[in-house]
N, C-alpha and C positions, 0 to 999 in steps of 0.2 A: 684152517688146517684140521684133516679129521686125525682120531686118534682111532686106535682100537678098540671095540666097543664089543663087552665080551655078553651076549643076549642070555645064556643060561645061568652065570651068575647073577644077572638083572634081574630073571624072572622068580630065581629061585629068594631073593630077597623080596620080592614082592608075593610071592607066595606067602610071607609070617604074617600077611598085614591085610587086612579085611576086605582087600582085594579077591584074595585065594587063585586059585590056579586059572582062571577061564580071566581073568582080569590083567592076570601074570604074563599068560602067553600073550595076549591083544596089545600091553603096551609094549613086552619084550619086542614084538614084530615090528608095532607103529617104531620103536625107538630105533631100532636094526636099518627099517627102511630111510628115515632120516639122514643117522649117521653113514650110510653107504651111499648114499645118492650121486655126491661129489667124487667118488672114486673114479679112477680110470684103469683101462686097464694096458699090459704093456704096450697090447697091438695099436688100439687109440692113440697114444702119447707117443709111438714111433712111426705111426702116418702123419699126426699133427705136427712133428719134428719136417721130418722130409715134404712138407708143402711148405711149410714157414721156411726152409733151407731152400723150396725153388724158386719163393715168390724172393726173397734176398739176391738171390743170385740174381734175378731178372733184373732186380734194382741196379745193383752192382752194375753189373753189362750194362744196363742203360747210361748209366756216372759215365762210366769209361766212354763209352760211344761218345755220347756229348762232349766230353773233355776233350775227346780225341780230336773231333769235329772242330771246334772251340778253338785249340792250340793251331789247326791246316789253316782256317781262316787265319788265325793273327800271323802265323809264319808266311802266309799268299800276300799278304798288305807290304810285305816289309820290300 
C-alpha cells in the first residue's frame, strides 16, 4: 500500500544533516521515485476494469453455453 509521500518536507529535513541540500534533493527524488512507482492512474485502473469485466463475461457465456448444451443432451436421452 503506498501512502503519501510529501518530497519537500523530506528534503528539507535532510537538509539539517551533513547531507546538505545536493544530498537532500538526490534522496528526496530517489525516495519520490520509489514511493510513486506502484501508482496508477484513473485511466489505467478503468481500462484494467473493463478487460477484467470482458474476459468475465466471456467466462460467464461460455458456463451458460455449456450448461445450456449439458441440460439439450440430458433432456434428448429421456
Amino acid at each position: 500500500m503506498n501512502a503519501p509521500f510529501d518530497t519537500l518536507e523530506f528534503a528539507a529535513r535532510i537538509k539539517a544533516t551533513k547531507l546538505g541540500k545536493d544530498g537532500a534533493d538526490t534522496l528526496a527524488r530517489a525516495m519520490a521515485d520509489v514511493a510513486m512507482r506502484d501508482l496508477v492512474t484513473t485511466q489505467a485502473l478503468k481500462e484494467a476494469i473493463a478487460a477484467q469485466t470482458t474476459r468475465m463475461t466471456a467466462v460467464v457465456v461460455s458456463a451458460l453455453t455449456l450448461a445450456t448444451a449439458i441440460l439439450a443432451a440430458l433432456i434428448s436421452l429421456k
